[in-house]
C-alpha positions in Angstrom: -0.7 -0.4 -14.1 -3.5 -2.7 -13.0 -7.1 -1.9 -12.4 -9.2 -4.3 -10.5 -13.0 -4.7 -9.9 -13.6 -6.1 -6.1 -16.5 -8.7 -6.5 -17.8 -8.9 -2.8 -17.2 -5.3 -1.3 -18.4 -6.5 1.9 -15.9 -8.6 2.6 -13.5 -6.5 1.3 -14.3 -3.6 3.3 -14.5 -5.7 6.4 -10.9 -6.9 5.9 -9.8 -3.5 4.4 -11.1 -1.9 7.7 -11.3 -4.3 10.2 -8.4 -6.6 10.3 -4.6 -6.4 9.5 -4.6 -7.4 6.4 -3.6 -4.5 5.5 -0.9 -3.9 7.7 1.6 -3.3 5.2 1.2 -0.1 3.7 0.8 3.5 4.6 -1.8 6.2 4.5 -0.7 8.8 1.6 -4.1 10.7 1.5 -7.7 9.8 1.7 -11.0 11.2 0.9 -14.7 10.1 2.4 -17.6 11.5 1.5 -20.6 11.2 3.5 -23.0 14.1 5.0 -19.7 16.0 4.7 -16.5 15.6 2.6 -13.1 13.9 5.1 -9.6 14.7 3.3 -6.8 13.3 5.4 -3.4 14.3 4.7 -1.2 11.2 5.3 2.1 13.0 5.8 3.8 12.5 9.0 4.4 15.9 11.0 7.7 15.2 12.4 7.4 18.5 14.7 4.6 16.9 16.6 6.8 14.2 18.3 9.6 15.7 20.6 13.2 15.1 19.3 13.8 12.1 22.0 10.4 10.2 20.4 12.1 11.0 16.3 15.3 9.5 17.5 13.4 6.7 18.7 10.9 5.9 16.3 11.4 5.4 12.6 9.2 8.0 11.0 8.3 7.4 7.7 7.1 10.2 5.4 3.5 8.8 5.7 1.4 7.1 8.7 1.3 3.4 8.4 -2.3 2.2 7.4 -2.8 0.6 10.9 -2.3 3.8 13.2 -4.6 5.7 10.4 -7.3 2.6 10.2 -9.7 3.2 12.9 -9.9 6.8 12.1 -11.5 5.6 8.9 -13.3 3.1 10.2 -15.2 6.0 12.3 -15.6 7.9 9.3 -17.4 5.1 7.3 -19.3 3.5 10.3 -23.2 4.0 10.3 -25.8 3.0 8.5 -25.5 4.8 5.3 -22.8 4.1 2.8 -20.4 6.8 1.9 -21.0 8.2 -1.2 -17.4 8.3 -2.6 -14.3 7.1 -0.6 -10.7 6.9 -2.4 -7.6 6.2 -0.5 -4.1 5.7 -1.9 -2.0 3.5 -0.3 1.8 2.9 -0.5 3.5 -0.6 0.2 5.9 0.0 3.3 9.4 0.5 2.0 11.0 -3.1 3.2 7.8 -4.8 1.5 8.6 -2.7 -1.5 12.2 -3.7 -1.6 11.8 -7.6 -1.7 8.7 -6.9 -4.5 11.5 -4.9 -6.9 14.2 -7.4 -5.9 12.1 -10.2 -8.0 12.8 -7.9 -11.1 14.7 -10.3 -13.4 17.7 -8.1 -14.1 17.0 -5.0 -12.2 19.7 -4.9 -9.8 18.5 -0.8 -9.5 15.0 -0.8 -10.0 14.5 -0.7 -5.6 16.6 2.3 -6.0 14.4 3.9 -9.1 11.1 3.6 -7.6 9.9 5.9 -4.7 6.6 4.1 -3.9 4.7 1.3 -4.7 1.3 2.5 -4.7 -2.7 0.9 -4.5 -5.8 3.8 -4.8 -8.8 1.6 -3.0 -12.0 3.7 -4.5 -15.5 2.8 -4.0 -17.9 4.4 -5.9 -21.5 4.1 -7.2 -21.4 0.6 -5.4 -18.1 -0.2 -7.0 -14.3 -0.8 -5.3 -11.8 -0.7 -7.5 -7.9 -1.3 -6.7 -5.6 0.5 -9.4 -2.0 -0.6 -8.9 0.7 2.6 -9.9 4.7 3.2 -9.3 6.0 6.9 -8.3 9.5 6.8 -9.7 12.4 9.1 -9.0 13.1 9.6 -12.5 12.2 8.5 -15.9 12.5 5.1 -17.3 10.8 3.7 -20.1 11.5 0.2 -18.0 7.5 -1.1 -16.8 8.7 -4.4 -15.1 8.8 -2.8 -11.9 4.8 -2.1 -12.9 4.2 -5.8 -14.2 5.8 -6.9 -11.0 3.8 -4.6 -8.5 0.8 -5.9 -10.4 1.0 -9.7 -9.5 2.1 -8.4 -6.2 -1.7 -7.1 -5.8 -3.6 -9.6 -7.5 -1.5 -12.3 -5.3 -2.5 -10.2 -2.2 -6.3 -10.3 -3.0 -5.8 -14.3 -3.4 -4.0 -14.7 -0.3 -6.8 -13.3 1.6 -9.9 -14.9 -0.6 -11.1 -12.1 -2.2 -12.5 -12.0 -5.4 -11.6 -10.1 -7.7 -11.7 -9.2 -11.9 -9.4 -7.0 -13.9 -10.7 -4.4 -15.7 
């Protein structure tokens, strides 16, 4: 598990929140505080889409990140910061599957690991990232971890962001 200290949170949160770079994960839960505490529940309700719309839709058990995105956006807009945010993030399945498929030697490890997850928390004028794994099971095995890890930090290159690990 990897913990990393975003160096420009501007541009950070303008990508987080603005753009697509983010695009490939889902909302599990989120909190903002501001002049009132947000908690979003990122679980799909299944019973709010008729049963023609399930058949025709792939619902995941969370809403994907870019449905979920504006919602945030208009939580965080203004001219005030928030004073805490923390949102947990889980790489979309497919994404996660060619991650664990890098594993040297871990022909099972896709089928081990639930989610691939990244917590995005800002705090007293800090964002940190904090990679985790929620397995189905117990394994003392952490290359699925090690491998999720350069996963992030490669993200966070990819799009120029800074970055240190804690």
């Amino acid at each position: 598990m990897i913990c990393l200290r975003i160096k420009n949170i501007k541009e950070f949160m303008q990508k987080f929140l603005m753009t697509g770079d983010f695009a490939d994960f889902l909302l599990v839960e989120a909190q903002v505080d501001t002049f009132v505490s947000y908690v979003i529940d990122g679980r799909v309700r299944r019973e709010f889409y008729t049963r023609e719309e399930q058949k025709q839709q792939e619902l995941s058990e969370f809403a994907a990140w870019e449905s979920m995105r504006p919602q945030v956006l208009q939580i965080v807009k203004g001219k005030r910061t928030p004073l805490f945010m923390k949102l947990v993030l889980a790489c979309m399945p497919q994404k996660a599957k060619a991650c664990l498929k890098a594993v040297e030697g871990q022909g099972d490890s896709e089928s081990f690991v639930k989610y691939l997850l990244c917590t995005v928390k800002y705090e007293s004028g800090v964002i940190t990232l904090t990679g985790g794994i929620s397995y189905q099971g117990f394994t003392m095995d952490k290359s699925p971890e090690k491998c999720w890890d350069r996963e992030l930090c490669g993200l966070l290159e990819e799009m120029g962001l800074a970055y240190e690990i804690l």
